[in-house]
PDB file of N, CA, C, O and CB in Angstrom:
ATOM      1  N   UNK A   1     108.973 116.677 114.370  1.00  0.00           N
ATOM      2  CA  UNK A   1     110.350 116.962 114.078  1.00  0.00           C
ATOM      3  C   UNK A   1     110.408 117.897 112.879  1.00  0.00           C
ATOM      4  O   UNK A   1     109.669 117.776 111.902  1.00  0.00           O
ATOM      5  CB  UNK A   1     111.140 115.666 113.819  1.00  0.00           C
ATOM      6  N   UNK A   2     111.558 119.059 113.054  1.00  0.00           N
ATOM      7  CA  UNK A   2     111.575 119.487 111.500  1.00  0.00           C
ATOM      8  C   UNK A   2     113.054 119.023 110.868  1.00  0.00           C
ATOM      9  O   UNK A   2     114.115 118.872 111.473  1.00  0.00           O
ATOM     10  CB  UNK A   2     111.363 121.313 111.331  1.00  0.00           C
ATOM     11  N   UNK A   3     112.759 118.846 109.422  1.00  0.00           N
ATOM     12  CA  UNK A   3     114.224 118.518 109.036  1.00  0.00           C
ATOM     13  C   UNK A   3     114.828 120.091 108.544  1.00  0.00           C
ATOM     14  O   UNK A   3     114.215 121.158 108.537  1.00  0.00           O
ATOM     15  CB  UNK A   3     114.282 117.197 107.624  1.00  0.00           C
ATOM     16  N   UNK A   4     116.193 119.819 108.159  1.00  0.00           N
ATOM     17  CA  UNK A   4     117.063 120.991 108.444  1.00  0.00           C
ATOM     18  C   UNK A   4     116.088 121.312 106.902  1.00  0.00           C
ATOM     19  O   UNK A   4     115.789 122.455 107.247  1.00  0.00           O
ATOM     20  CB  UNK A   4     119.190 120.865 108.612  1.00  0.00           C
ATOM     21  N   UNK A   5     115.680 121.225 106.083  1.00  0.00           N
ATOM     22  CA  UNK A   5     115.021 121.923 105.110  1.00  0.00           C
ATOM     23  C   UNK A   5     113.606 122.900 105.433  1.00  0.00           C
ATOM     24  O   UNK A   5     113.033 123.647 104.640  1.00  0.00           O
ATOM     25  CB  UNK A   5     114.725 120.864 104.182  1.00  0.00           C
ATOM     26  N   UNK A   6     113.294 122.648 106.742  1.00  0.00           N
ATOM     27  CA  UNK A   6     112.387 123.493 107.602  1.00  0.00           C
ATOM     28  C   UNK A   6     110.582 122.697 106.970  1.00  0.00           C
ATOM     29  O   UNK A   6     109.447 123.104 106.719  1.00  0.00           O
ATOM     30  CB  UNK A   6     112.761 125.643 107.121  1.00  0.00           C
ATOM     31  N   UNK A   7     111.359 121.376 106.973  1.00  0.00           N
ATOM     32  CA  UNK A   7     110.108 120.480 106.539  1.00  0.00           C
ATOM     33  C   UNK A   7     109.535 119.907 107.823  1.00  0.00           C
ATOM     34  O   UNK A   7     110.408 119.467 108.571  1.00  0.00           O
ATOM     35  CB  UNK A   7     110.522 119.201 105.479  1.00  0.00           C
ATOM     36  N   UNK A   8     108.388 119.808 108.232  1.00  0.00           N
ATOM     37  CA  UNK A   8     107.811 119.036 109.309  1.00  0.00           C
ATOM     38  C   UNK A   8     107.159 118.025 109.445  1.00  0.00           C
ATOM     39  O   UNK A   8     106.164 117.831 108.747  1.00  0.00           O
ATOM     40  CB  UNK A   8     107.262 119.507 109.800  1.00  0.00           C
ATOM     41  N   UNK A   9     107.515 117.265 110.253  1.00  0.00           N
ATOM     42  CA  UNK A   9     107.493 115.108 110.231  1.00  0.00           C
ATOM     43  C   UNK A   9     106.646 115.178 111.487  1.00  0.00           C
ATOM     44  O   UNK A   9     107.145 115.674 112.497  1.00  0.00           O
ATOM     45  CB  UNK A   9     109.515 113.817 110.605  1.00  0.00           C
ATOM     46  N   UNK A  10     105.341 114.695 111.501  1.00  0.00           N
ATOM     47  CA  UNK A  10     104.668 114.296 112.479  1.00  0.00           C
ATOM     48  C   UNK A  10     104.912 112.945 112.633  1.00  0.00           C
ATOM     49  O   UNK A  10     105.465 112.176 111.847  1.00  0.00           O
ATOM     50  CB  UNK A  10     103.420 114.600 112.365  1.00  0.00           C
ATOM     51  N   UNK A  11     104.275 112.658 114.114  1.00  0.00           N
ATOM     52  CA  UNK A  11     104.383 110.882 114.344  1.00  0.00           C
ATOM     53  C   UNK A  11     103.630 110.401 115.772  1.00  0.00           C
ATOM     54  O   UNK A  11     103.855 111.092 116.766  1.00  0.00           O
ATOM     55  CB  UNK A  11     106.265 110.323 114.512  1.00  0.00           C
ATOM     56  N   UNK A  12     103.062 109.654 115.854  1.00  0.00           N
ATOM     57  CA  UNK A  12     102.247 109.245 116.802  1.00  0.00           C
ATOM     58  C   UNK A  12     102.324 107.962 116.904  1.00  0.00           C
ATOM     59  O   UNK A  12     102.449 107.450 115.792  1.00  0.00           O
ATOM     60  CB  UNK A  12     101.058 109.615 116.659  1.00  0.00           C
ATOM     61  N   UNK A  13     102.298 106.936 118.070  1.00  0.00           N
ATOM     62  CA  UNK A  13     102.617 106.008 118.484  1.00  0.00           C
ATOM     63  C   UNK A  13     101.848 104.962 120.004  1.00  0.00           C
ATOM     64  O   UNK A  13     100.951 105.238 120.801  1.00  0.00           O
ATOM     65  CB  UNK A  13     103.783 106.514 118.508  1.00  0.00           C
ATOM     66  N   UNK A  14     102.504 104.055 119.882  1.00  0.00           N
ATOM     67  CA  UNK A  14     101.628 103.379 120.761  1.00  0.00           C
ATOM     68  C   UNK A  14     102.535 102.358 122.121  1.00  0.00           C
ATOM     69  O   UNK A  14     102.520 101.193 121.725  1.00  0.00           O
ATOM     70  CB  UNK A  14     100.653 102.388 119.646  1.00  0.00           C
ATOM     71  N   UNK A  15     103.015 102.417 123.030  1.00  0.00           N
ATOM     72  CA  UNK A  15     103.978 101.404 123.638  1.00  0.00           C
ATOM     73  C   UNK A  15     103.107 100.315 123.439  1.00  0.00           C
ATOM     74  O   UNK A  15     101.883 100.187 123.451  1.00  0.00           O
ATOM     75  CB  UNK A  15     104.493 101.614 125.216  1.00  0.00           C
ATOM     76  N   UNK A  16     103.985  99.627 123.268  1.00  0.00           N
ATOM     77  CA  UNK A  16     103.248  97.823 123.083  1.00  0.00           C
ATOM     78  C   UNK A  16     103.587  96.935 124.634  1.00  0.00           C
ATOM     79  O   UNK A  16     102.862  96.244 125.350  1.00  0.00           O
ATOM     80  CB  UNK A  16     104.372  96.649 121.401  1.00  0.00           C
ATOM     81  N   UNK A  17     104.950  97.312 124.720  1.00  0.00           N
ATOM     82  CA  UNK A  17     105.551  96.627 125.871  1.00  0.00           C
ATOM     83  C   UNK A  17     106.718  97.729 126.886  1.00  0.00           C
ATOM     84  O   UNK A  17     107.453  98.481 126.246  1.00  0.00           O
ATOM     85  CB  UNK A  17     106.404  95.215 125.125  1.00  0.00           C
ATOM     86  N   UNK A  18     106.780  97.733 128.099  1.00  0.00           N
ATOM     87  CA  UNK A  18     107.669  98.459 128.574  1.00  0.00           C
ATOM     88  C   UNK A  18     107.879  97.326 129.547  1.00  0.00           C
ATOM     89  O   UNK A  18     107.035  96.575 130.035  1.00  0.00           O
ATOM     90  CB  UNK A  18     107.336  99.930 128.993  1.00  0.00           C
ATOM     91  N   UNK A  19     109.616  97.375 129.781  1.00  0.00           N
ATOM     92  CA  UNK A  19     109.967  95.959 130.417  1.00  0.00           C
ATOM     93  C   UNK A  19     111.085  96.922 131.150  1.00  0.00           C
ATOM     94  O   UNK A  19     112.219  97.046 130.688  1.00  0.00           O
ATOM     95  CB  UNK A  19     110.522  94.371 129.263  1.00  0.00           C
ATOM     96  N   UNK A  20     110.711  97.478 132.144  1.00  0.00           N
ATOM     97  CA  UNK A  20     112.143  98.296 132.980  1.00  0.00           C
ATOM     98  C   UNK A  20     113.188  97.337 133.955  1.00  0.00           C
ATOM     99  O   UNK A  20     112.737  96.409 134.626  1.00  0.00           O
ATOM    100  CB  UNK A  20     111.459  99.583 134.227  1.00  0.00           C
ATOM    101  N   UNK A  21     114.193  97.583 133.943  1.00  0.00           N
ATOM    102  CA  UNK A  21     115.276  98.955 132.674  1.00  0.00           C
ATOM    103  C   UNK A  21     115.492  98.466 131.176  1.00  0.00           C
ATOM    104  O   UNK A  21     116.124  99.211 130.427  1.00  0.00           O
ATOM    105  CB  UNK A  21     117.332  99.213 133.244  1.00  0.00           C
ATOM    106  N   UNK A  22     115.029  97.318 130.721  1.00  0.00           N
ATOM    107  CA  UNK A  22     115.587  96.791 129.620  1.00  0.00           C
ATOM    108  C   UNK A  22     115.338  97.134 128.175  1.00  0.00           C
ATOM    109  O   UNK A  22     116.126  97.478 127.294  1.00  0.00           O
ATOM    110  CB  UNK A  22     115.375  95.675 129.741  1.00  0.00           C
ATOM    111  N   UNK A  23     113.387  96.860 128.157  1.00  0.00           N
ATOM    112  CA  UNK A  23     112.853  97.384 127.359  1.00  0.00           C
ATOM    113  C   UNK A  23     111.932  98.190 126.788  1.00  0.00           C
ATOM    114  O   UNK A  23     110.906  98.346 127.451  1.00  0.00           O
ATOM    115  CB  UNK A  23     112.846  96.995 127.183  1.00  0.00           C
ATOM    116  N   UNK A  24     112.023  98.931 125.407  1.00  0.00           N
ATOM    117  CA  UNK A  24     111.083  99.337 124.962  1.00  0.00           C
ATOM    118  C   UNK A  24     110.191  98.763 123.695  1.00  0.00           C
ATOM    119  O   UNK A  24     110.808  98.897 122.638  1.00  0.00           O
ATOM    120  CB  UNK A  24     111.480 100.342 124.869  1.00  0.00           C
ATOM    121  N   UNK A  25     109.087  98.249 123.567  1.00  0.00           N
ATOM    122  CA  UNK A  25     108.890  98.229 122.429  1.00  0.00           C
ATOM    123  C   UNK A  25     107.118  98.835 122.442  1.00  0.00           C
ATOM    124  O   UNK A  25     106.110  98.716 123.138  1.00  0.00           O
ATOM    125  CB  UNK A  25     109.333  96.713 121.865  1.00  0.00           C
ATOM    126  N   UNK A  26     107.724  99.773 120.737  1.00  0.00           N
ATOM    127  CA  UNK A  26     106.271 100.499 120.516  1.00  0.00           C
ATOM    128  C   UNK A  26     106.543 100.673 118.740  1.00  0.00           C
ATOM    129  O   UNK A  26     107.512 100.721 117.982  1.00  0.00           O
ATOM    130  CB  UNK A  26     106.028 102.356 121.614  1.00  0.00           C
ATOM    131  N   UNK A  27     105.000 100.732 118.639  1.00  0.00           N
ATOM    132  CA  UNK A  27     104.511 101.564 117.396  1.00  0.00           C
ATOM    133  C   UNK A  27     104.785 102.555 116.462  1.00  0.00           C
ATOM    134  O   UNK A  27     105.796 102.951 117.043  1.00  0.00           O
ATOM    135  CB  UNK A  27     103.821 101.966 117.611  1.00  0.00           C
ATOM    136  N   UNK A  28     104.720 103.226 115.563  1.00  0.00           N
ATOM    137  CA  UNK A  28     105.217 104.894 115.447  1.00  0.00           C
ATOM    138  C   UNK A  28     104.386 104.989 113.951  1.00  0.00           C
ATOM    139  O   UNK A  28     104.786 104.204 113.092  1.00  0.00           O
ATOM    140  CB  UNK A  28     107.397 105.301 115.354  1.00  0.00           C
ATOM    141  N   UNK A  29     103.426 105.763 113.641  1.00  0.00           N
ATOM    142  CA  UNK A  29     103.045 106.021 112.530  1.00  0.00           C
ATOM    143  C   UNK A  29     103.520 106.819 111.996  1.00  0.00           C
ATOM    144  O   UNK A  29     103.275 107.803 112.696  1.00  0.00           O
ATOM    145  CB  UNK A  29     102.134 106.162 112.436  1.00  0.00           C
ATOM    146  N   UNK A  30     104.380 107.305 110.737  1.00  0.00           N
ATOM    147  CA  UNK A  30     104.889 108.375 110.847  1.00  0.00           C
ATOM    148  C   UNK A  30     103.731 109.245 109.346  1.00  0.00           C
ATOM    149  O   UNK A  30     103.023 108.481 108.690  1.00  0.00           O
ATOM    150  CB  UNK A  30     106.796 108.143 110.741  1.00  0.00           C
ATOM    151  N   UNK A  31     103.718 110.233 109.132  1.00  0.00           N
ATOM    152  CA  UNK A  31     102.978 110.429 108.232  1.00  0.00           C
ATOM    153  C   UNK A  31     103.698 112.472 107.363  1.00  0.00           C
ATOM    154  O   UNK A  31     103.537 113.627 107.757  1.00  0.00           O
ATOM    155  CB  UNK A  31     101.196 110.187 109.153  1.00  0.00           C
ATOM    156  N   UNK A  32     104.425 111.869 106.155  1.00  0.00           N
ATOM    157  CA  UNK A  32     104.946 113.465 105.467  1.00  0.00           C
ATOM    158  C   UNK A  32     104.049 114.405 105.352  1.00  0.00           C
ATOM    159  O   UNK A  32     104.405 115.535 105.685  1.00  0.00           O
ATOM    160  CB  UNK A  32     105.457 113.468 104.018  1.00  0.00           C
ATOM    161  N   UNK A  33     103.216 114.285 105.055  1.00  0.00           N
ATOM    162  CA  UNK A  33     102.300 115.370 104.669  1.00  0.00           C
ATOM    163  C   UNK A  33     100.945 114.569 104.423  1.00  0.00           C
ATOM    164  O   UNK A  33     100.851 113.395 104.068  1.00  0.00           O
ATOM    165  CB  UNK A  33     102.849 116.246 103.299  1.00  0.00           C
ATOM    166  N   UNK A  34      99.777 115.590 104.728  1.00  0.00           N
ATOM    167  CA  UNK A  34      98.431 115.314 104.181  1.00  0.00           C
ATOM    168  C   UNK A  34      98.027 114.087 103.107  1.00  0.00           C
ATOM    169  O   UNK A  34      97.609 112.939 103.261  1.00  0.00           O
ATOM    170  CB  UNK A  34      98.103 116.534 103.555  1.00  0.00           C
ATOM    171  N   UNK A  35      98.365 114.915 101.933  1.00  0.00           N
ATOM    172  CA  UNK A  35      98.626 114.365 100.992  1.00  0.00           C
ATOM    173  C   UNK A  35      99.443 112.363 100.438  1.00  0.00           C
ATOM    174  O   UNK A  35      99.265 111.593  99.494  1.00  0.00           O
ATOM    175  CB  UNK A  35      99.253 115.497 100.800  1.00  0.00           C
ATOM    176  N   UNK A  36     100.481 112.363 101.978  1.00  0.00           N
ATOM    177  CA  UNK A  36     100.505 111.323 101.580  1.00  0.00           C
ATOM    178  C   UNK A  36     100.292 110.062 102.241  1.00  0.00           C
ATOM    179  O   UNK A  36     100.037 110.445 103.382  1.00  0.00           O
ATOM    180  CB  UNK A  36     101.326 111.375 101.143  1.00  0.00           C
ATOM    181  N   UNK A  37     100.222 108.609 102.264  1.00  0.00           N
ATOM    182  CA  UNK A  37     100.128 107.615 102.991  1.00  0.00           C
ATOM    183  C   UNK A  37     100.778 107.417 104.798  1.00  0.00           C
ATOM    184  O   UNK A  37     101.934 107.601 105.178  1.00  0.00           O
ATOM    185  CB  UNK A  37     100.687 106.782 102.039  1.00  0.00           C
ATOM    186  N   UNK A  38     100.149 107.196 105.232  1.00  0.00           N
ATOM    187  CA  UNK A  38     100.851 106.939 106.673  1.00  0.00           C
ATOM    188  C   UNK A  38     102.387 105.756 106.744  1.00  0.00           C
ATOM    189  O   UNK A  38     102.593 104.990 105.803  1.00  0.00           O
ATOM    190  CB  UNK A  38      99.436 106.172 107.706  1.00  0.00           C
ATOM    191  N   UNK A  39     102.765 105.771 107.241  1.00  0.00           N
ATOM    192  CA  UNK A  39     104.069 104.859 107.304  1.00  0.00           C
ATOM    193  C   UNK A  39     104.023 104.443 108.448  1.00  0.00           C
ATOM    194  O   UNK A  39     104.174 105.277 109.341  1.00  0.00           O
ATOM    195  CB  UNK A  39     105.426 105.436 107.062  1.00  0.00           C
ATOM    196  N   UNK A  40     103.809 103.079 108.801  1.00  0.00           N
ATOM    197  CA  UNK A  40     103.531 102.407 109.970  1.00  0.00           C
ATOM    198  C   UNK A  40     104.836 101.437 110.230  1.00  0.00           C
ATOM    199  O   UNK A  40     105.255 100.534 109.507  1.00  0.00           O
ATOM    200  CB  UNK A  40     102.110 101.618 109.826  1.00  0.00           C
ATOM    201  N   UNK A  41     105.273 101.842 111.311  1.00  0.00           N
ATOM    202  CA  UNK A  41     106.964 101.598 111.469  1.00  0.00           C
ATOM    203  C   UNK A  41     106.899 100.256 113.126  1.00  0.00           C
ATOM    204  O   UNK A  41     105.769 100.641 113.426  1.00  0.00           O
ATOM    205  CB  UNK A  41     108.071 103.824 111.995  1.00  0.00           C
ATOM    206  N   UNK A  42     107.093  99.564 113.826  1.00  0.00           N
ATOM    207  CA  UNK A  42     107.592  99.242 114.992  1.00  0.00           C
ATOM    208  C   UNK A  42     109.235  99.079 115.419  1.00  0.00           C
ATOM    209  O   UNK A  42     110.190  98.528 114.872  1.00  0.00           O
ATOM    210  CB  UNK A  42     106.956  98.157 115.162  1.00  0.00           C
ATOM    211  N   UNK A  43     109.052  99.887 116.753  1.00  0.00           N
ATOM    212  CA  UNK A  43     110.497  99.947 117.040  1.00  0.00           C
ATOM    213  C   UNK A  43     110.583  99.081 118.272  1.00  0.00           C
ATOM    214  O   UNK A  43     109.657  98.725 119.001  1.00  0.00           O
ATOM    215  CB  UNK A  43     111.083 101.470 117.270  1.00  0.00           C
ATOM    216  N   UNK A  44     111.873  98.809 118.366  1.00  0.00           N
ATOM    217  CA  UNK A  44     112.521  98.068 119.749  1.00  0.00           C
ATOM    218  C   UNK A  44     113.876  98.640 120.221  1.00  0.00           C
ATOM    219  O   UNK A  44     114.910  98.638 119.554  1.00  0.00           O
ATOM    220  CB  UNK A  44     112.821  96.424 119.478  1.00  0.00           C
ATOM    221  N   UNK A  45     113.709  99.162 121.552  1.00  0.00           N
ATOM    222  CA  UNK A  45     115.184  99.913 122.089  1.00  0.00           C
ATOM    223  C   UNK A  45     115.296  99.020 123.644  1.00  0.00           C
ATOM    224  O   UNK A  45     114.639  99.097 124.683  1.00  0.00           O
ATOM    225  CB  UNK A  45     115.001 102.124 122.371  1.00  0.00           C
ATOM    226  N   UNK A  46     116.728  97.964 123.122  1.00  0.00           N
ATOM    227  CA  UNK A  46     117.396  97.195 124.264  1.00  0.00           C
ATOM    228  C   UNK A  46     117.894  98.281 125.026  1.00  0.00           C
ATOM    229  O   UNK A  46     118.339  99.299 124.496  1.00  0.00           O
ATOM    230  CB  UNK A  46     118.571  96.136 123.855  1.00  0.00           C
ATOM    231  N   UNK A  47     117.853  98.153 125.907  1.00  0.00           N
ATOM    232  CA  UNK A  47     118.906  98.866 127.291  1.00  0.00           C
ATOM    233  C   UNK A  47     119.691  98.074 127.988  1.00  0.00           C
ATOM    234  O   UNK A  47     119.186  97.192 128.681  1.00  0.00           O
ATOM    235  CB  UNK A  47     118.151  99.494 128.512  1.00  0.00           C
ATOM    236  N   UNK A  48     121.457  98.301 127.910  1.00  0.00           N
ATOM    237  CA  UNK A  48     122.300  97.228 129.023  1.00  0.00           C
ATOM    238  C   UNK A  48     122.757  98.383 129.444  1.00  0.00           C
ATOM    239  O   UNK A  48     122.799  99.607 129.322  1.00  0.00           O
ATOM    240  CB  UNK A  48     123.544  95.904 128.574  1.00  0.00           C
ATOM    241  N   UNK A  49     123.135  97.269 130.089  1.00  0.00           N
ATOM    242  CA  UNK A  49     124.296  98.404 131.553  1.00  0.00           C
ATOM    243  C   UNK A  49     125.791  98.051 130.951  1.00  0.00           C
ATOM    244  O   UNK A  49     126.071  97.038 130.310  1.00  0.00           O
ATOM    245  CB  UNK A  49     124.243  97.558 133.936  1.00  0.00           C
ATOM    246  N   UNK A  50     126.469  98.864 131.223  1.00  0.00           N
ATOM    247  CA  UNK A  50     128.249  98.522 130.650  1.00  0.00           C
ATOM    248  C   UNK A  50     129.160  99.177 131.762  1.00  0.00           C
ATOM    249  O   UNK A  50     130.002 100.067 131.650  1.00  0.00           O
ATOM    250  CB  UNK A  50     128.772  99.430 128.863  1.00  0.00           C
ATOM    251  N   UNK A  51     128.883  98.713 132.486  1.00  0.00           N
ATOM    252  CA  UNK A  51     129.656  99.750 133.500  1.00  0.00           C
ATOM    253  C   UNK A  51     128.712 100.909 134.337  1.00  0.00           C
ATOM    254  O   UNK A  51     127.709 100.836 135.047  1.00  0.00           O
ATOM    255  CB  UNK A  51     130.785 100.648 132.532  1.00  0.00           C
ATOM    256  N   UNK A  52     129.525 101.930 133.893  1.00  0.00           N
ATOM    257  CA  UNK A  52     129.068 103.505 134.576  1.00  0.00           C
ATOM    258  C   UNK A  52     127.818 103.460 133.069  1.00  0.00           C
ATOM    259  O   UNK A  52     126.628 103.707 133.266  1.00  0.00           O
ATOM    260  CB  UNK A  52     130.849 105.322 134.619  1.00  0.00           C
ATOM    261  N   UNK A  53     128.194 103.218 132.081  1.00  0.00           N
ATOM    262  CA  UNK A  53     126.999 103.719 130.934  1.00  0.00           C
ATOM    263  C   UNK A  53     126.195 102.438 130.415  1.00  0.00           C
ATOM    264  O   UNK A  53     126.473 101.283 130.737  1.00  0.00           O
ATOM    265  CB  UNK A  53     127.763 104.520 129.437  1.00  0.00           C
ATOM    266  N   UNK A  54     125.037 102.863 129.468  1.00  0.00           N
ATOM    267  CA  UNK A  54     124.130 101.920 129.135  1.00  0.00           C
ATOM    268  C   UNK A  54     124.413 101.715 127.441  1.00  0.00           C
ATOM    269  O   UNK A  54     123.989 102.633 126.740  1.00  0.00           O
ATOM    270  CB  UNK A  54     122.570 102.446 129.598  1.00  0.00           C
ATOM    271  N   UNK A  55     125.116 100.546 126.726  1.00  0.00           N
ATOM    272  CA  UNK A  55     124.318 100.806 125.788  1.00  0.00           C
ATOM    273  C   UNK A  55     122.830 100.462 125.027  1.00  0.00           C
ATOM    274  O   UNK A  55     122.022  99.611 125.398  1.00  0.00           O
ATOM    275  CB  UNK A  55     124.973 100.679 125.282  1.00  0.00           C
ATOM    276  N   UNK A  56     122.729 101.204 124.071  1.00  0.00           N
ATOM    277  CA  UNK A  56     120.965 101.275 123.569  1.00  0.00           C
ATOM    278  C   UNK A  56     121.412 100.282 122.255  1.00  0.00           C
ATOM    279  O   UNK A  56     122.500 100.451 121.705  1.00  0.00           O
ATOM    280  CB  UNK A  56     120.066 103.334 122.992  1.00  0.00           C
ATOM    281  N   UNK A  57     120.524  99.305 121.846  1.00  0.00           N
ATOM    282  CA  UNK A  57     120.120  98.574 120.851  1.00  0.00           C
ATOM    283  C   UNK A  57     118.540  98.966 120.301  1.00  0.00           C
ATOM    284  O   UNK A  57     117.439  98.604 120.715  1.00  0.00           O
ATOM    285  CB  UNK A  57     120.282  97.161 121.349  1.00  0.00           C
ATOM    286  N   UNK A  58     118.995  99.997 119.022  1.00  0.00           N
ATOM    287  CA  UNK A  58     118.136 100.721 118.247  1.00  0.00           C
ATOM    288  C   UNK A  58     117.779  99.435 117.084  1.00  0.00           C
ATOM    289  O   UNK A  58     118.675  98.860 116.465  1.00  0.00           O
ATOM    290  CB  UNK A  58     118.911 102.248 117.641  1.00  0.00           C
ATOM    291  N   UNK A  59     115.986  99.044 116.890  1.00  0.00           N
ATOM    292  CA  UNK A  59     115.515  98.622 115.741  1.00  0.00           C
ATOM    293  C   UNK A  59     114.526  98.945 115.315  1.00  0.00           C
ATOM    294  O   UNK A  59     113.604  99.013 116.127  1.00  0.00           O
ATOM    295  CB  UNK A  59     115.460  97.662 115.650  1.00  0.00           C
ATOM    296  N   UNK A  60     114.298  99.216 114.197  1.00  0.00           N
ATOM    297  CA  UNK A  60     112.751  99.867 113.525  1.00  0.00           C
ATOM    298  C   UNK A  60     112.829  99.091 112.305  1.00  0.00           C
ATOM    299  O   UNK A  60     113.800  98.839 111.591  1.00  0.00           O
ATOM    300  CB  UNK A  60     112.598 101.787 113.135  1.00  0.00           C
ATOM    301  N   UNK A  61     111.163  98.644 112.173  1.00  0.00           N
ATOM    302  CA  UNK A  61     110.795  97.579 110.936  1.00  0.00           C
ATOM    303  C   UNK A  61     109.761  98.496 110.142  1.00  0.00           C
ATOM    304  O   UNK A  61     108.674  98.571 110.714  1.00  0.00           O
ATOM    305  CB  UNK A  61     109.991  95.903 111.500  1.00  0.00           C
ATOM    306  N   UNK A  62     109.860  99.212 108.945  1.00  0.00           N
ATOM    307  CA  UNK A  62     108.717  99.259 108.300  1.00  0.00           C
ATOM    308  C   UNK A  62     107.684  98.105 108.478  1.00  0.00           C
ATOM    309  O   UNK A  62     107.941  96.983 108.914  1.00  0.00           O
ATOM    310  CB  UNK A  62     109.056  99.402 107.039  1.00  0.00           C
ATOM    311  N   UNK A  63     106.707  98.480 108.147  1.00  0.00           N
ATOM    312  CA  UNK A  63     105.619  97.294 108.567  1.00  0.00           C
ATOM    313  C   UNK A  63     104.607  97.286 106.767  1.00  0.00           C
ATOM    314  O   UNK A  63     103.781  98.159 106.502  1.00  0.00           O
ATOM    315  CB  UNK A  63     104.302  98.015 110.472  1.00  0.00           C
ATOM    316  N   UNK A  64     104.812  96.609 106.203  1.00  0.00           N
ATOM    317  CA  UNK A  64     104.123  96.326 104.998  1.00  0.00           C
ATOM    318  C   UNK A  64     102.049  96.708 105.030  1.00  0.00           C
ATOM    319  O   UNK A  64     101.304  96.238 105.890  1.00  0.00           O
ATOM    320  CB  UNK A  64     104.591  94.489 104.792  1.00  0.00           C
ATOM    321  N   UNK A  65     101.710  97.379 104.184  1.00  0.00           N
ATOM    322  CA  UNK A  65     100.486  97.866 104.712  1.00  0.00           C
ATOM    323  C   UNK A  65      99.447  97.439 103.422  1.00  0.00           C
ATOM    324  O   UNK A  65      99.948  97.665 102.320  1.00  0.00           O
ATOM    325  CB  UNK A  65     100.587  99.613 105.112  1.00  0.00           C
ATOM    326  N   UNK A  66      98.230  96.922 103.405  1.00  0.00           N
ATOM    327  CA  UNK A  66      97.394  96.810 102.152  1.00  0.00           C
ATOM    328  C   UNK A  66      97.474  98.212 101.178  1.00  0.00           C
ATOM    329  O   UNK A  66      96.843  98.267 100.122  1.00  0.00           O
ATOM    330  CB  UNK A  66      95.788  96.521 102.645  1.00  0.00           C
TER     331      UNK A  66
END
């Protein structure tokens, strides 16, 4: 990703669980630059149905690291 400051955010990840249509849950390392520590994040995205549309239940946990 770049942010609007024309800074660039790498990130790499892992699915843990895929539960169709409902769920997602995965990994995401995210890491600013070289220079600094990795940031090890897990996310979870609910999927319902509401009708004609779905809504999404967005969660991400930093994950505490030694």
């Amino acid at each position: 990703m770049r942010s609007p400051e024309g800074l660039d955010r790498w990130a790499q990840g892992v699915y843990r669980e895929v539960r169709e249509p409902e769920l997602l849950f995965l990994s995401l390392t995210w890491q600013v630059s070289e220079a600094t520590t990795p940031i090890e994040t897990v996310v979870v995205l609910n999927f319902e149905e509401e009708g004609a549309r779905t809504r999404i239940k967005f969660e991400q946990v930093i994950l505490d690291s030694a």
